[in-house]
C-alpha positions in Angstrom: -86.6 116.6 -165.7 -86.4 115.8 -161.9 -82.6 114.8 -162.4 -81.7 117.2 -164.5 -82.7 120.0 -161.9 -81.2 118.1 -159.1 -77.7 118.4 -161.6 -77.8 121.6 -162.0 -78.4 122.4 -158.4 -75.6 120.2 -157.7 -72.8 122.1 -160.5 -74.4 125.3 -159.7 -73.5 125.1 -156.0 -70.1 123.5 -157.3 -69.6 126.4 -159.5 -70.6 129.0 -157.5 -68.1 127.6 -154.8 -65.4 127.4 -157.1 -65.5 131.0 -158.3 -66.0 132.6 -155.1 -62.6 130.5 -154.2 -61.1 132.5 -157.7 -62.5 135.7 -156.9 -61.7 135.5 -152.7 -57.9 134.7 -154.1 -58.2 137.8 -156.8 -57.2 134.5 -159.2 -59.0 136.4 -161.7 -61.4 139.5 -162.2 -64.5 137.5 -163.7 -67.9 138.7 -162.7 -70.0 135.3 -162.6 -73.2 135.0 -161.2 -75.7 131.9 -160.9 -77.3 132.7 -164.3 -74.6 132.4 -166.4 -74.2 128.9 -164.2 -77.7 128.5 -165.9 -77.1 129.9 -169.1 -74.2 127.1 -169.8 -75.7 124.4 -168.4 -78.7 124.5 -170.4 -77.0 125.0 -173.5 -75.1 121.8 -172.9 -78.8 120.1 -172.2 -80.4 121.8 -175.8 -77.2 120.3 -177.8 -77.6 117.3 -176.5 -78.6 115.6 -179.3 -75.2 116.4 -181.2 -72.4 113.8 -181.1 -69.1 113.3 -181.6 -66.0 110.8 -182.3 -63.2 110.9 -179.6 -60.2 109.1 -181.4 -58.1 107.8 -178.7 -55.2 105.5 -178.6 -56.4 102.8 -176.6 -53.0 100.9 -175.9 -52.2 103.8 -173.7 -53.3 103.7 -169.8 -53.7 106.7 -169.0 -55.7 107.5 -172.0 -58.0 104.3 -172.3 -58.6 105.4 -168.7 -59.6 108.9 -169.7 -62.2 107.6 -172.0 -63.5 105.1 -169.6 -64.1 108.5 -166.9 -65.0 110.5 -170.0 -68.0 108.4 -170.6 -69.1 108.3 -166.8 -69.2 112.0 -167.1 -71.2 111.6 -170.4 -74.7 111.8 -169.1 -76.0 112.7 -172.6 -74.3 110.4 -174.8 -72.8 112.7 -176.6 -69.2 110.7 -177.3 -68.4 108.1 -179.0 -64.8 105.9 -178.9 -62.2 105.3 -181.6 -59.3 103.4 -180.9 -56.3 104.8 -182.6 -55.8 101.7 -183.2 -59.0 100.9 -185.5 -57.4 101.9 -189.0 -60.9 101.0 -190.8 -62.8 103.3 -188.3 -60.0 105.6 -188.8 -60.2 105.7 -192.4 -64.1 106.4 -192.6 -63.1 109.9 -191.3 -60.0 110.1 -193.9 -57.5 110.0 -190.9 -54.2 108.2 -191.0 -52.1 106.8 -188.3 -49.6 109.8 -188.9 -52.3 111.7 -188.4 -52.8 110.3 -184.9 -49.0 111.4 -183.6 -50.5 115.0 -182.8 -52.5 113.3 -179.9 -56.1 112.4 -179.4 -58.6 113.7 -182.2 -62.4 115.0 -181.6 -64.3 115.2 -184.8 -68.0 116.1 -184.9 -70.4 113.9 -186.3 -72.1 116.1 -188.0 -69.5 118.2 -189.7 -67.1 115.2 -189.9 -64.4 118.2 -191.4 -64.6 120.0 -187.8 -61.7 118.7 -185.9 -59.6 119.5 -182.7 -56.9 117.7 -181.7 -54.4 117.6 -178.5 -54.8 119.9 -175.9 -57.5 121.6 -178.0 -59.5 118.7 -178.7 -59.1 117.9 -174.5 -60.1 121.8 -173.7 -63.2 121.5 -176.2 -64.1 118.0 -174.6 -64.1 119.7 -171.2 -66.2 122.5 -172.9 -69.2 120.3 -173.9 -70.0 118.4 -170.5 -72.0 120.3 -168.0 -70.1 124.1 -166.7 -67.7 123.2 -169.1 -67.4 126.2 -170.8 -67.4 127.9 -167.3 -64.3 126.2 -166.2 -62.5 126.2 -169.8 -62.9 130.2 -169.8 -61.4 130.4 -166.5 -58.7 128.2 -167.4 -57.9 130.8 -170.0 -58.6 133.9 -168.4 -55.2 133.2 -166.1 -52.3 134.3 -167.9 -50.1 131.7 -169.5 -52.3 129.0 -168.4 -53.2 128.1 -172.0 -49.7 127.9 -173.1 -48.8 125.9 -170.0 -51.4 123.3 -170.8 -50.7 123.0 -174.3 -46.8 122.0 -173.2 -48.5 120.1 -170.5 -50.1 117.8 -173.1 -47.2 117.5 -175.3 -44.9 116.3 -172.6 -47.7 113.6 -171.6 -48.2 113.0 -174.9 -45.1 112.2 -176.0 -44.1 110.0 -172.8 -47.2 108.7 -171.7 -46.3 104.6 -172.3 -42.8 105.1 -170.3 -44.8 106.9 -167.6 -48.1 105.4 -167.7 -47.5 102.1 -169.3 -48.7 100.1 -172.6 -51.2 98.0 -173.1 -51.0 94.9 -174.6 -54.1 94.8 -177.6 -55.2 91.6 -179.0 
């Protein structure tokens, strides 16, 4: 439990910093003290024990990359891999490789029908590590922000082996 307080000292005073940057800028007009910092942090530590599938295509850099940060991030284990790439894997979930154009997929485990995918299944993602959900409700709280990132992660999306390069798979 000693780590887990040291955390959430550490993200609290990286929270707290952050927003008093939004709200000294007028960036937005959130009220935000340190026990809703708390609040989100501990329900992130009480769901621990739920997983879930992060489909990703693993000949792209920048998004075998992603995965390999994702799971430094992933104190609690919460995420497990799927290569794109892995059409048995795939299949277990009913998912095609058409289905895998829209960009990476987040299923959870234990309602396998529960999907996101894109820039939704990147904002939820976000919402499930520590303060997530902090940070993802700001993000959305500016105005046009949401639609900005959803374009955001189409253009990458669509270009990222021209401007992040291919891997070769075996």
């Amino acid at each position: 439990m000693g780590k887990i307080a040291s955390l959430i000292d550490i993200y609290s005073f990286l929270a707290i910093d952050l927003l008093a940057f939004i709200k000294k800028r007028k960036l937005l007009n959130i009220k935000f003290t340190s026990e809703h910092i708390y609040k989100h942090f501990f329900r992130i530590v009480k769901n621990s024990n739920m997983k879930y599938h992060v489909v990703f295509d693993s000949k792209c850099n920048l998004c075998t990359n992603f995965s390999q940060i994702l799971q430094q991030f992933d104190r609690e284990n919460i995420f497990a891999y799927i290569p794109m790439q892995d059409k048995s894997a795939l299949a277990e979930f009913g998912i095609t490789p058409n289905d895998c154009e829209a960009g990476m997929i987040l299923i959870d485990a234990s309602q396998p029908d529960k999907r996101w995918q894109g820039s939704e299944a990147a904002e939820e993602i976000a919402r499930l590590l520590p303060l997530g959900d902090l940070f993802i409700n700001a993000y959305r709280a500016i105005p046009g922000m949401k639609r900005l990132g959803d374009r955001s992660y189409e253009q990458i999306r669509d270009n990222r082996y021209q401007w992040f390069g291919e891997r070769k798979l075996d």
